[in-house]
N, C-alpha and C positions, 0 to 999 in steps of 0.2 A: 322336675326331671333331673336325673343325677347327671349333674358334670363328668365329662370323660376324661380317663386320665390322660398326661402327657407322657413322653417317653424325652426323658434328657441327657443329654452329656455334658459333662461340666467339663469346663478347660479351664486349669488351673485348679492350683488345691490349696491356696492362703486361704487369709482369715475367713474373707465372704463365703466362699465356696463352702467352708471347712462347716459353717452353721447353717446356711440354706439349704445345699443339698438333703443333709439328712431332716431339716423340717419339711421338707418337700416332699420328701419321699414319705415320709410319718402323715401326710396328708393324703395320700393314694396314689401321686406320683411315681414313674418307675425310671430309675437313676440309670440308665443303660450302661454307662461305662463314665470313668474318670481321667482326665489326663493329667501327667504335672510331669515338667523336665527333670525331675529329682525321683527316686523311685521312691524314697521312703517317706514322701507328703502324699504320692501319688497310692502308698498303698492304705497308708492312716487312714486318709477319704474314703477309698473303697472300702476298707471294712467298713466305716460307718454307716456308707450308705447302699451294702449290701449289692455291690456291684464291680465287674471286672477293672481293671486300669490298664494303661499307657504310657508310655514315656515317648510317645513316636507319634508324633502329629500324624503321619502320613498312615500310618494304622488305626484313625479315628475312625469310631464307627458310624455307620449308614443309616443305620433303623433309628436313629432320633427325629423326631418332629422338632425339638426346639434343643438348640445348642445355646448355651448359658457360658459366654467368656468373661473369667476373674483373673484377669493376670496385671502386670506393673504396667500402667500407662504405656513405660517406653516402651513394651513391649508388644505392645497392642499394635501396632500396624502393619510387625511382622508377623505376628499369631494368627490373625483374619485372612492374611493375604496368603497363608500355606494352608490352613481351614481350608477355604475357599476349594480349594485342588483336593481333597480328601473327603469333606462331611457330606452331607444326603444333601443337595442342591436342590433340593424342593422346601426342606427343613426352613425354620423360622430361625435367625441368629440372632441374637442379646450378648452388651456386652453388660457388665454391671460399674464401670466407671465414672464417678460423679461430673469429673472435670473434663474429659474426652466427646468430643463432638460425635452425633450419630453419624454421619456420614464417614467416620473410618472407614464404614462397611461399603462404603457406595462405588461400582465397578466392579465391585468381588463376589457379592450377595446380591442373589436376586432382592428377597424377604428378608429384612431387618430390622432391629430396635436397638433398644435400652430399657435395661431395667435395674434400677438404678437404687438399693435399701440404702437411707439416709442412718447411718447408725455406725458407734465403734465397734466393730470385732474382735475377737481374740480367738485363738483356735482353743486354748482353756477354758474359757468359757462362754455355758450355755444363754439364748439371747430370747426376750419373751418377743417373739416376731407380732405378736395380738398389738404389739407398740407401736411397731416399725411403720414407718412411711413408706413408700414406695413410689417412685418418681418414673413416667412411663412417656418413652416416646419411641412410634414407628413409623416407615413409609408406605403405609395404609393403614386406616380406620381399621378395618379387618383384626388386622394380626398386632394393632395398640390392644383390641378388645381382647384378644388371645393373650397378650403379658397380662393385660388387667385381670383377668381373671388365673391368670395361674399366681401374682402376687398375692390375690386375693384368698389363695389356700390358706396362705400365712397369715394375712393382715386384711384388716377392713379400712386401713388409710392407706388409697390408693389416690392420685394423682396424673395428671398430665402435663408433661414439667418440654418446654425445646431445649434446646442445645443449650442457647444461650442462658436461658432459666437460671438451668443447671449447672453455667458457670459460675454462675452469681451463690446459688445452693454452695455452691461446692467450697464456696470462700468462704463465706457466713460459716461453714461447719468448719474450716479449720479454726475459726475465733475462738468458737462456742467449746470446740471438743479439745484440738490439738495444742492449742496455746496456752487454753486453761490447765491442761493435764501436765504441759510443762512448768506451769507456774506449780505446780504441785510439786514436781520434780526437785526447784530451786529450795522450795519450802522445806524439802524433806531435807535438805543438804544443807542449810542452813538452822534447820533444829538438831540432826546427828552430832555437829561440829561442838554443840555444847551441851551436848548430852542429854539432848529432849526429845520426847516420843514425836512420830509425827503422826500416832495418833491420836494424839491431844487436839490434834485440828479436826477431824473429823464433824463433831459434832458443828462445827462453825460450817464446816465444804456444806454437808448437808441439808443446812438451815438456809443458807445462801443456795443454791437448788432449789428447797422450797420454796423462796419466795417467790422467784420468778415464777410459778405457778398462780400466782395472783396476783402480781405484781408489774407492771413494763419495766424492764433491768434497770433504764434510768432513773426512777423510782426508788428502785430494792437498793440504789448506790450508797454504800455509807464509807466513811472513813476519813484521814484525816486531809484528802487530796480534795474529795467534796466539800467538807469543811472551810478547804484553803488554809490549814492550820501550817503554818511554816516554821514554827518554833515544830513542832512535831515531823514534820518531813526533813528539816534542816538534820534534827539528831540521828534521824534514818541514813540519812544520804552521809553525815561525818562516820557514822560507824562500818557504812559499805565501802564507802572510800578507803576504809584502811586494810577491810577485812576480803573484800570482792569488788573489785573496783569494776570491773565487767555489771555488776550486777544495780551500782550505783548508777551507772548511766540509761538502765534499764528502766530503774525504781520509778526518775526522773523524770523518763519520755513520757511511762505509763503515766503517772501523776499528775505531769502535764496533760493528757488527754481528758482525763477527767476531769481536771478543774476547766478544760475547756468544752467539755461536753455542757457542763452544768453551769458555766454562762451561760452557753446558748440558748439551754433550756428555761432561764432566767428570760431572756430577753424578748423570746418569742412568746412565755407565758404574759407579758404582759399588752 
C-alpha cells in the first residue's frame, strides 16, 4: 500500500531546513509553507521547496499535519511557545535539535516529537540523506511511527534515540564533526602562513576517514603523541611557542590525551 503523503511547515530556514525540506518534498511530501524571521532565507527555502512563506509566526499556516522546527536552540522555547497560538493544534510538532530536550514542547503541544538528522549541513550543499541517520522520539508510539516513517522517505537508518540519548549523540557529534573541522581550520592557517596548499592534506583527511571505517579510532591512532616521541613533540611545541603560542598549549592538551588514551589501552589490554 502506498504511503500517504504528509503536508508540512518548516519553521526556520538554516542549514537543516534549507536540505530536508526540499528532499522531503522530492519524496511526495507537500511543503505547505516556510517560515523564517529574515525574508530572504525565508524566500530561498520556498522557492526550493516550491511553497508560499512567512516572516510572521502568527500567520503560520493551519493545514499542516506535521510542523518540522529548525531554529537556534536559544530560540526554541520562544518559537514552540508562539507556534503553539497559531499552527493546526491537532497537527504533530518536531523539533529537529540534537541537544534540546523533547519536552520543550510539553504544556504547549498536545502531539510532539523530535526528529532529529545526525549530520553537518550547509545550505550550499547538496546531502545524500540514503546516509543520514535519523534519531526519533515522541509522546506516543503512534506519532514516533508517524516521524519514523516520514524520516524514512529520506533514509533507511532510522532510530529511537530519548532525550537524554541524544545528549550524549549531540556531544559525541561535536568531537567527531566540529572540533575536527576546526582542527582543519588551524591546519589551513598554519600551512597559508608559509606558503603551502592546504590541499596537500587532503589526501591524509581522507585516508584517516577511511580508516575508521574498518578500524575502532583507537586503533586507526598514529603519530608521534601515540608513539610518546618527545624529541618530536618537544620541536613541535618550541616552534608553536614562538610562532602561536595559543596553539602550543593546544598541540599539548591534545597530545596529552593521546598518549593517555593509549596507556589505558595498554593496561586493560593486558
Amino acid at each position: 500500500m502506498k504511503r500517504p503523503d504528509f503536508n508540512i511547515v518548516f519553521v526556520g530556514a538554516g542549514n537543516v531546513a534549507s536540505c530536508l525540506a526540499p528532499a522531503l518534498m522530492q519524496k511526495g511530501c507537500r511543503i505547505v509553507q516556510v517560515y523564517s524571521r529574515t525574508q530572504e532565507s525565508a524566500q530561498t527555502l520556498a522557492r526550493k521547496a516550491d511553497c508560499p512563506y512567512t516572516t510572521d509566526l502568527t500567520q503560520i499556516s493551519g493545514e499542516a499535519d506535521l510542523y518540522i522546527v529548525s531554529v537556534k536552540d536559544d530560540a526554541l522555547d520562544d518559537v514552540t511557545a508562539r507556534l503553539a497560538c497559531s499552527g493546526n493544534p491537532d497537527a504533530l510538532y518536531a523539533h529537529t535539535a540534537g541537544s534540546m530536550p523533547m519536552d520543550v514542547w510539553k504544556g504547549k503541544i498536545r502531539r510532539y516529537g523530535v526528529l532529529y538528522p545526525m549530520q553537518t549541513f550547509s545550505k550550499q550543499r547538496a546531502v545524500d540523506f540514503s546516509a543520514v541517520p535519523f534519531f526519533i522520539e515522541a509522546n506516543s508510539e503512534e506519532d514516533a511511527c508517524l516521524l519514523k516513517e516520514v524520516a524514512g522517505r529520506v533514509s533507511p537508518k532510522i532510530y529511537e534515540a530519548s532525550s537524554e540519548q541524544r545528549r550524549y549523540l549531540h556531544i559525541a557529534a561535536v568531537f567527531a564533526c566540529n572540533f575536527t573541522n576546526h582542527m582543519y581550520t588551524l591546519c589551513d592557517r598554519l600551512l597559508a602562513a608559509h606558503g603551502l596548499p592546504f590541499e596537500s592534506m587532503l589526501p591524509l583527511i581522507d585516508e584517516t576517514a577511511r580508516k575508521i571505517h574498518e578500524l575502532p579510532p583507537l586503533e586507526a591512532q598514529t603519530g608521534p603523541a601515540r608513539r610518546n616521541d618527545r624529541n618530536v613533540i618537544g620541536r613541535h611545541l618550541d616552534i608553536l611557542k614562538k610562532e602561536a603560542p595559543e596553539l602550543a598549549d593546544l598541540y599539548g592538551m591534545i597530545s596529552r590525551s593521546i598518549h593517555t588514551y593509549e596507556l589505558n589501552n595498554k593496561m586493560t589490554s593486558r
